[in-house]
C-alpha positions in Angstrom: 1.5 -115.3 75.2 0.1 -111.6 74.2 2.5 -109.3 72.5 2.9 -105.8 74.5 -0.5 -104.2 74.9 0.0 -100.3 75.7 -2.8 -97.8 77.1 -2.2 -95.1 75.3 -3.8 -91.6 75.8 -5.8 -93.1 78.6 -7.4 -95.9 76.1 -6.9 -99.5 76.6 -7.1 -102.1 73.5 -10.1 -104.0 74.0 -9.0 -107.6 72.4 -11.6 -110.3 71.6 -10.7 -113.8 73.6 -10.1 -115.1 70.1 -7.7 -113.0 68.9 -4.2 -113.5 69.3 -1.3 -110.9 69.6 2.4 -112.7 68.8 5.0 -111.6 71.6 7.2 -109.3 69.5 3.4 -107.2 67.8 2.5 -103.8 69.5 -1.5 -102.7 69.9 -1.7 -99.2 71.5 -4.8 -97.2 72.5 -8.3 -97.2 71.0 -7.9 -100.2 69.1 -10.7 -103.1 69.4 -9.6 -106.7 67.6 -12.9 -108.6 67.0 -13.1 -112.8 66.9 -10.6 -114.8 65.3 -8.1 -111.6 64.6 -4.4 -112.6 64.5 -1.7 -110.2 65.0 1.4 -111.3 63.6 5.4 -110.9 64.8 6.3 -106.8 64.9 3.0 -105.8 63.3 2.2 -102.4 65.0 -1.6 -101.5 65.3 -1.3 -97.9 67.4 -4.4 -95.9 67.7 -2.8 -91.7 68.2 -5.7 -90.5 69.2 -7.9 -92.1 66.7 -9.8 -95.5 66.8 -8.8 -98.8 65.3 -11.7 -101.2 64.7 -10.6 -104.9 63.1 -13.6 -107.2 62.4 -13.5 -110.8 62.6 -11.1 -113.3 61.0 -8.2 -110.4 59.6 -4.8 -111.6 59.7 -2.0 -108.4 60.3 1.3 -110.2 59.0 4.6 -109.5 60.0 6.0 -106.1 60.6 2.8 -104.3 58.9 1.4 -100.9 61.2 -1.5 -100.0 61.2 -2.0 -96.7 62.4 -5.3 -93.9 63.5 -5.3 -90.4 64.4 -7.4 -87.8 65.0 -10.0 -87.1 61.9 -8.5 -90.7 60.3 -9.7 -93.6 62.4 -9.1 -96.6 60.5 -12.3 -99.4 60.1 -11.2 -102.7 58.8 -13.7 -105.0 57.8 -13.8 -109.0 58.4 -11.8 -111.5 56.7 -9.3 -108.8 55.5 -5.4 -110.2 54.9 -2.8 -107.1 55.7 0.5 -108.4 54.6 3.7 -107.9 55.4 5.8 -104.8 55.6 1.8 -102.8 54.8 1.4 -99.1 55.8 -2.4 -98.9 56.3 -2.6 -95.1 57.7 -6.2 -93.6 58.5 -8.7 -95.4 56.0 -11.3 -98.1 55.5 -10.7 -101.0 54.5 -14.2 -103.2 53.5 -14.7 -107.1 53.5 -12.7 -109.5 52.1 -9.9 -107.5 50.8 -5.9 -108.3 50.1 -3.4 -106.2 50.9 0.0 -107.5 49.7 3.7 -107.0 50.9 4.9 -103.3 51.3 1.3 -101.8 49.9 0.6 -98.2 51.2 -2.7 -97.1 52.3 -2.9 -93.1 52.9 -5.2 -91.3 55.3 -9.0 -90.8 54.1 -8.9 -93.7 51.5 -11.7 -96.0 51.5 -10.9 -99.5 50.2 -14.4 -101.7 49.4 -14.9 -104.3 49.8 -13.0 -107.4 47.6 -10.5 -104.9 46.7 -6.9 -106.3 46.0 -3.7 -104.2 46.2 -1.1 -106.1 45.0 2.7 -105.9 46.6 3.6 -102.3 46.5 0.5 -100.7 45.2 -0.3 -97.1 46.7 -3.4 -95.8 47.3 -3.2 -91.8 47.9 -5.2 -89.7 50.6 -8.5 -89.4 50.2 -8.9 -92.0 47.5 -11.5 -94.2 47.0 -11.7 -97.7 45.5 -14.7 -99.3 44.4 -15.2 -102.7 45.3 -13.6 -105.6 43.3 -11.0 -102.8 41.7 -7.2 -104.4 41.7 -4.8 -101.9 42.1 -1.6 -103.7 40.1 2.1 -104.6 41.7 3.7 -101.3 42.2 0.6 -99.0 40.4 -0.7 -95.9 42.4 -4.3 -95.7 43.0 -5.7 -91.8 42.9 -8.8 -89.9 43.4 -12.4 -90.5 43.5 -13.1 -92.6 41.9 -10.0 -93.8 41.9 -7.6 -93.4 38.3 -4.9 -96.5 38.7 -2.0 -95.4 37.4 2.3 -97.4 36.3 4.8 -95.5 38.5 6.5 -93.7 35.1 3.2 -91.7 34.8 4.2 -89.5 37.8 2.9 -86.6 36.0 -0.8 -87.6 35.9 -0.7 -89.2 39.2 0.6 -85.6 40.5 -2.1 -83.6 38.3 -4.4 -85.8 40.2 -2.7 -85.7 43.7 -2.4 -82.2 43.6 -6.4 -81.7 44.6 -6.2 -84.3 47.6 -4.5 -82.1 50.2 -1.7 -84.7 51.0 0.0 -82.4 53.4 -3.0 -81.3 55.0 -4.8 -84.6 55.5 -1.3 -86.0 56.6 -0.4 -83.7 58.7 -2.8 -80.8 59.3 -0.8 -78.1 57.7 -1.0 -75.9 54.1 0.9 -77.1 51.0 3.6 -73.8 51.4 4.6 -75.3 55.0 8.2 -75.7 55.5 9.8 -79.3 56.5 11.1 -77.6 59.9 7.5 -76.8 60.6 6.0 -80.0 59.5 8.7 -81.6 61.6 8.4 -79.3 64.9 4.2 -80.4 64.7 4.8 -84.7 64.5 7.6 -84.1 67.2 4.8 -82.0 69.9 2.2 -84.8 68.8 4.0 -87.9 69.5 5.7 -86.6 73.1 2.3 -88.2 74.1 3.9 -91.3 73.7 5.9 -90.4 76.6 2.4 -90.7 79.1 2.1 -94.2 77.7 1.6 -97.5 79.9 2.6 -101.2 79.1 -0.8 -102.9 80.3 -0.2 -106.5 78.9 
């Protein structure tokens, strides 16, 4: 059984004969899964006007989302482990990498390959880790290159964050924008949803 396949903006997933797709998992739009993918019980994959690529051999455990948009496709290489409860949001993520239980993945990262992110490691927008680096359990991972960084340091992380436009590479607006504007802007871009078709 496929899980629910949805054409989304007028895009259609294209799904490898392969790949599976468990019954309770959601792929929506521009998303292609390559050979051997496996898409695990409510993992979301949903493509918001961005592409989704997923190489060969990547297993998407339970409940993670994987999500593109406009400016932040998201390329994930092969033999790539997302686990579950991951937020993988508008990056790259190379070859044989680990992502672990409730990691966080911002827009504009890049993630080379053999990278690890242990279970609840953060990396920020528009950070970049070079390959092999192992972002510890619950450290953030900021800038480029990438400074890896305990929780309690909040101040240098934010010293850091600070020059990575999180609110304008999230979502498209300047750092003085209110909450009721930032708000108004997701709510217009995801009515799109309300086009969308249930093709599988």
């Amino acid at each position: 059984m496929v899980g629910m396949i949805v054409r989304h903006l007028g895009r259609t997933p294209v799904i490898d004969p392969t790949a599976t797709v468990a019954p309770t998992a959601v792929v929506s739009g521009d998303v292609t899964l390559g050979p051997g993918v496996r898409i695990l019980h409510g993992a979301v994959l949903t493509a918001e006007n961005g592409r989704i690529v997923v190489g060969s051999d990547v297993v998407v455990m339970e409940n993670a989302v994987v999500k593109a948009r406009a400016g932040h496709d998201v390329e994930i290489g092969d033999a790539v482990v997302i686990g579950p409860h991951v937020h993988l949001n508008g990056a790259r993520v190379g070859d044989e990498c680990f992502l672990a239980t409730g990691a966080a993945i911002f827009p504009g990262a890049v993630i080379e390959a053999g990278c690890e992110v242990r279970i609840r490691g953060v990396v920020q927008v528009n950070t970049t880790l070079a390959a092999g680096t192992v972002v510890p359990i619950g450290w953030i991972a900021v800038g480029t290159p990438a400074t890896t960084l305990p929780p309690d340091r909040h101040e240098e992380v934010w010293a850091i964050q600070q020059g990575l436009d999180f609110p304008g590479t999230v979502y498209g607006v300047d750092r003085g924008a209110t909450m009721r504007e930032i708000v108004r802007g997701q709510s217009d871009f995801y009515a799109a949803h309300a086009e969308d078709e249930i093709v599988g």
